[in-house]
C-alpha positions as CSV (number, residue, x, y, z in Angstrom):
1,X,-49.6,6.5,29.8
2,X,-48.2,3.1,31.0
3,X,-50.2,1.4,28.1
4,X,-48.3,3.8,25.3
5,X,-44.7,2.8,26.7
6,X,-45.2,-0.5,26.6
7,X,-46.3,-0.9,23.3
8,X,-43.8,1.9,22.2
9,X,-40.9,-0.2,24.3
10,X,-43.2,-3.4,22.5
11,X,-42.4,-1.9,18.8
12,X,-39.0,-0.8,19.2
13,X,-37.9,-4.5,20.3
14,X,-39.9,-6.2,17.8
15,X,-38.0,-3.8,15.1
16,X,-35.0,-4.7,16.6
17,X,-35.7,-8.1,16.5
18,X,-36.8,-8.1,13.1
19,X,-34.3,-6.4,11.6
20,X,-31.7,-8.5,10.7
21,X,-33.9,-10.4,8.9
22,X,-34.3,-7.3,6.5
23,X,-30.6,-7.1,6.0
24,X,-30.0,-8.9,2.5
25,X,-25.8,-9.0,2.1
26,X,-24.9,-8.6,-1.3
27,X,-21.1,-8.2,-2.8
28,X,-21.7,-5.3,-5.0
29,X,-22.9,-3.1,-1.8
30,X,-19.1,-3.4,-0.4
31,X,-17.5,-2.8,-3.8
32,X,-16.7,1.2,-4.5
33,X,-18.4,2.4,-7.6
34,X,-17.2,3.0,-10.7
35,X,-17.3,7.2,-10.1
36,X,-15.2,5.8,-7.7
37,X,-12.8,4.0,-9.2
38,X,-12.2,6.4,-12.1
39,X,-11.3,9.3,-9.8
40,X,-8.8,7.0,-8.4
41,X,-7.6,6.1,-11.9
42,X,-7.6,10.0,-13.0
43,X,-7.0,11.7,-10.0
44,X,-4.1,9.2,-8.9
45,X,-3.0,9.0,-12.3
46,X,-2.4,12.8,-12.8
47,X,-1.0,13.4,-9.4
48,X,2.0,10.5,-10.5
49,X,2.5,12.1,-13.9
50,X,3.0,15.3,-12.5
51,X,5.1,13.7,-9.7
52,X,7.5,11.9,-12.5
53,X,7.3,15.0,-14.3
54,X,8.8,17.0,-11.3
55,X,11.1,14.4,-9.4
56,X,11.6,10.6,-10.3
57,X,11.0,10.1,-6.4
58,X,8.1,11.8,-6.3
59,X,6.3,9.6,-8.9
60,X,7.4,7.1,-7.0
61,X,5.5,8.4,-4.3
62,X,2.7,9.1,-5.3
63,X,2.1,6.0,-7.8
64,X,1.8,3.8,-4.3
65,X,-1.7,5.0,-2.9
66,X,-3.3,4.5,-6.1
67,X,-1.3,1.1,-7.4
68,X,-2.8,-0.8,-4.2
69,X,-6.3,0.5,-5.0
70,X,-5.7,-1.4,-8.1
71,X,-4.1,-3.9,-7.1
72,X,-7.1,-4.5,-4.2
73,X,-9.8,-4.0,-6.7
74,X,-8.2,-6.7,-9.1
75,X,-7.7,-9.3,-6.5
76,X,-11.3,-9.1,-5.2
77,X,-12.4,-9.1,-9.3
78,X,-10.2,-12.6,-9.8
79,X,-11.5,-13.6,-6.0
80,X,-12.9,-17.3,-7.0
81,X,-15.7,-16.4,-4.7
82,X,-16.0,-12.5,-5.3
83,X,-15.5,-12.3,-8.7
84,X,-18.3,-14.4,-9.8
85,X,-20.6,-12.8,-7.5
86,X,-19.9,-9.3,-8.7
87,X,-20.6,-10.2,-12.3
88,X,-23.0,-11.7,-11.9
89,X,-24.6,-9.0,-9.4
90,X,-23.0,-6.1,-11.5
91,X,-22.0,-7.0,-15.0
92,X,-19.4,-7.7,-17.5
93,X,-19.6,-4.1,-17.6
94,X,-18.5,-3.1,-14.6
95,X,-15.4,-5.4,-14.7
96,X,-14.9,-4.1,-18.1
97,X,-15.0,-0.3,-16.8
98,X,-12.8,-1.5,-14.2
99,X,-10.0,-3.0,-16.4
100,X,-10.3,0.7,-18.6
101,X,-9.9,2.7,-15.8
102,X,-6.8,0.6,-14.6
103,X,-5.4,1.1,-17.7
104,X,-5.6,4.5,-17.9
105,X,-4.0,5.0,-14.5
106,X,-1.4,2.4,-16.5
107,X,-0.8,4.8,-19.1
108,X,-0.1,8.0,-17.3
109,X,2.1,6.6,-15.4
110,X,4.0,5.0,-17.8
111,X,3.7,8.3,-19.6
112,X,5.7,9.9,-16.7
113,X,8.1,7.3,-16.5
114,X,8.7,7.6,-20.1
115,X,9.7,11.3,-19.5
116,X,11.8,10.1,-16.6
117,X,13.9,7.3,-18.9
118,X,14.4,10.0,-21.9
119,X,16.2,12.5,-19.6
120,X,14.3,15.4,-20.1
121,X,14.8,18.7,-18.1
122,X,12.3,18.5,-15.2
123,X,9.2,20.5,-14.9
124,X,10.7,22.8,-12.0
125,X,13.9,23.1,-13.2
């Protein structure tokens, strides 16, 4: 019985001990997905439209959660040290389907703050 703990107690600490060196740290595991970032860009986009559609203030609101996911995402894109990484880890692609889905978020909202500038009647009134 004493003989089976110790070399249980033996093979947990060897695992412990050997399992950093298993680790392998790569950029593109800390970098959200692209499912991820087009929900943000469709999801987030949608919710301002409808928010500049209601109430100016409101899209203003709401446009701020998304807008620093974006803005995030870019900076780590144009990181001198990230950005490489991820292309080269990743793809043109990815940065590519990045950009789009920026670009649609973009669009809505500018969508909704064109309603906003041409005076229309709001949604709820």
């Amino acid at each position: 019985m004493r003989a089976s703990r110790a070399i249980l107690l033996g093979a947990i600490l060897s695992g412990i001990v050997a399992f950093p060196q298993v680790a392998v740290a790569e950029v593109t595991d800390k970098e959200p997905t692209l499912v991820t970032t087009w929900v943000w860009a469709l999801v987030g986009g949608s919710l301002g439209l409808v928010g500049w559609r209601w109430r100016w203030w409101a899209g203003a609101v709401l446009v701020l959660l998304p807008a620093a996911y974006f803005t995030g995402l870019h900076f780590e894109l144009t990181d001198p040290y990230v950005g490489p990484d991820i292309v080269r880890e990743a793809g043109r692609g990815y940065v590519l389907w990045s950009y789009s889905a920026a670009a649609v978020f973009i669009g809505l909202q500018v969508a909704g703050v064109w309603h906003v500038v041409r005076g229309q009647p709001h949604v709820a009134s």
